[in-house]
C-alpha positions as a Python dict, from the first residue, in 0.01 Angstrom:
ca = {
    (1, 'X'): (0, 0, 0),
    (2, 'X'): (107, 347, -124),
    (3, 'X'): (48, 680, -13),
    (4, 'X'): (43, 1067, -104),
    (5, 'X'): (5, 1340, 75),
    (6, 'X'): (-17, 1698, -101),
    (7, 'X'): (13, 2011, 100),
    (8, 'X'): (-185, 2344, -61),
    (9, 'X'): (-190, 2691, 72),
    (10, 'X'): (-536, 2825, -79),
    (11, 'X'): (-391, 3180, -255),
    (12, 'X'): (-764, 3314, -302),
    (13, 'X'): (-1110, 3181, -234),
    (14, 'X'): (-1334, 2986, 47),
    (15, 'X'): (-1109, 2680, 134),
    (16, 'X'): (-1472, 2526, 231),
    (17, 'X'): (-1576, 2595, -163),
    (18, 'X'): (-1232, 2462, -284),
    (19, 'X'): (-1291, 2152, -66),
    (20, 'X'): (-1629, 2096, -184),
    (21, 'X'): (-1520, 2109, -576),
    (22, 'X'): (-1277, 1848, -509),
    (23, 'X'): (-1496, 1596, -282),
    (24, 'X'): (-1740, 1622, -564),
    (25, 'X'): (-1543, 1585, -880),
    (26, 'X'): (-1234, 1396, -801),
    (27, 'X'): (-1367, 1026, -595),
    (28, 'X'): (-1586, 939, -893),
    (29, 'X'): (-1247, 939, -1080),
    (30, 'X'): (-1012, 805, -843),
    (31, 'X'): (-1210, 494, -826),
    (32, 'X'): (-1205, 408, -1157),
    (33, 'X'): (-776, 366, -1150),
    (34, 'X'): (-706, 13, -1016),
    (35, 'X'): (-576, -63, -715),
    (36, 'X'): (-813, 284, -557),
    (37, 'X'): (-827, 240, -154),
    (38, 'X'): (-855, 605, -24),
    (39, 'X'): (-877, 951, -52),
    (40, 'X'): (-912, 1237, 191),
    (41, 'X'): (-941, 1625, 194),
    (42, 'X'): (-819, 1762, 491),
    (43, 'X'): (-868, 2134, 551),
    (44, 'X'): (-558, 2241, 767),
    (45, 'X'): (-531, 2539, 991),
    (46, 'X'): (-536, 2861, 808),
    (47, 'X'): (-519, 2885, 438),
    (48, 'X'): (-402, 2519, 383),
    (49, 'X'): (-571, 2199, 240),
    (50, 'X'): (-412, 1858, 215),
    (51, 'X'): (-517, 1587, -5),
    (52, 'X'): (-410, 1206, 91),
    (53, 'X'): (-448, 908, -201),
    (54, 'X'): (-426, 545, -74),
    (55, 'X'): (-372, 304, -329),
    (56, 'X'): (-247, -58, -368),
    (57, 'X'): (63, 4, -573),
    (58, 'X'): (238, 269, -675),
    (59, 'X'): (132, 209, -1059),
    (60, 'X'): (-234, 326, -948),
    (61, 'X'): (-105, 608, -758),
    (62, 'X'): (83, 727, -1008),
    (63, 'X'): (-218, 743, -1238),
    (64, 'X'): (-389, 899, -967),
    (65, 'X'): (-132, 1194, -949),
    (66, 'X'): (-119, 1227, -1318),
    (67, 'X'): (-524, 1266, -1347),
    (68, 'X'): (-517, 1519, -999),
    (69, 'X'): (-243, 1693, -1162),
    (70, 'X'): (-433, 1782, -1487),
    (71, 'X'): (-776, 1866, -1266),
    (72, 'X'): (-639, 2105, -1023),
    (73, 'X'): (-475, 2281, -1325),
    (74, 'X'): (-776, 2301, -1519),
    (75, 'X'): (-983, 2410, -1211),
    (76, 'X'): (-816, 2519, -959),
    (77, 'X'): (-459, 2643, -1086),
    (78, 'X'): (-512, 3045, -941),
    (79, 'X'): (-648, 2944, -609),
    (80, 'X'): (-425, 2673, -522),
    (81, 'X'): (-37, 2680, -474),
    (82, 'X'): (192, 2435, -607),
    (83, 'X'): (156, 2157, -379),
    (84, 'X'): (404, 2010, -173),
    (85, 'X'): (418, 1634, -185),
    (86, 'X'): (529, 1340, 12),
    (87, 'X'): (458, 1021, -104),
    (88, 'X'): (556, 660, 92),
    (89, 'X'): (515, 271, 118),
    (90, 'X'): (261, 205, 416),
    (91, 'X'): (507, -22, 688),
    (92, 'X'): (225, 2, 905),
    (93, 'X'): (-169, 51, 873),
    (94, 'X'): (-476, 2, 1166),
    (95, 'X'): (-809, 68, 1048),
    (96, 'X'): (-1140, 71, 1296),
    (97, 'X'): (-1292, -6, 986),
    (98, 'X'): (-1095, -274, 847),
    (99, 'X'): (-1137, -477, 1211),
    (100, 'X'): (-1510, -447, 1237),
    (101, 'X'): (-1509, -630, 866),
}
């Protein structure tokens, strides 16, 4: 299991409008890619957002960043900085969810 986390300072706008925009465009796409676990928005203190993809591999990730890439600079490129990114191999993962399956 991979995972990315992307760090955005909002430049102009309501973060809570950014954040909606995303939710509603970007899970209906992510879940298409293969391997698709996660994804989160995060609104951080102040003017930042963060964004965290879960995926399998890091083939489907990779796709995912690609296709998030081209979105937030067709939509969101004024608003949004460039994000920082950090992106790992899960050596470690406990999920409420996943032990109540």
């Amino acid at each position: 299991m991979v995972i990315q986390i992307r760090k955005f300072q909002i430049n102009q706008g309501d973060p809570t409008d950014i954040c909606r925009r995303a939710a509603e465009k970007l899970p209906p796409l992510l879940e298409k890619l293969p391997g698709f676990i996660d994804y989160y928005i995060v609104r951080g203190k102040g003017e930042y957002v963060f964004s965290v993809t879960v995926f399998e591999n890091e083939n489907g990730l990779n796709q995912a960043f690609e296709m998030v890439s081209h979105w937030t600079l067709r939509e969101v490129k004024d608003i949004l900085s460039e994000p920082e990114i950090v992106q790992g191999d899960v050596i470690y993962a406990y999920s409420e969810k996943k032990k109540a399956a």
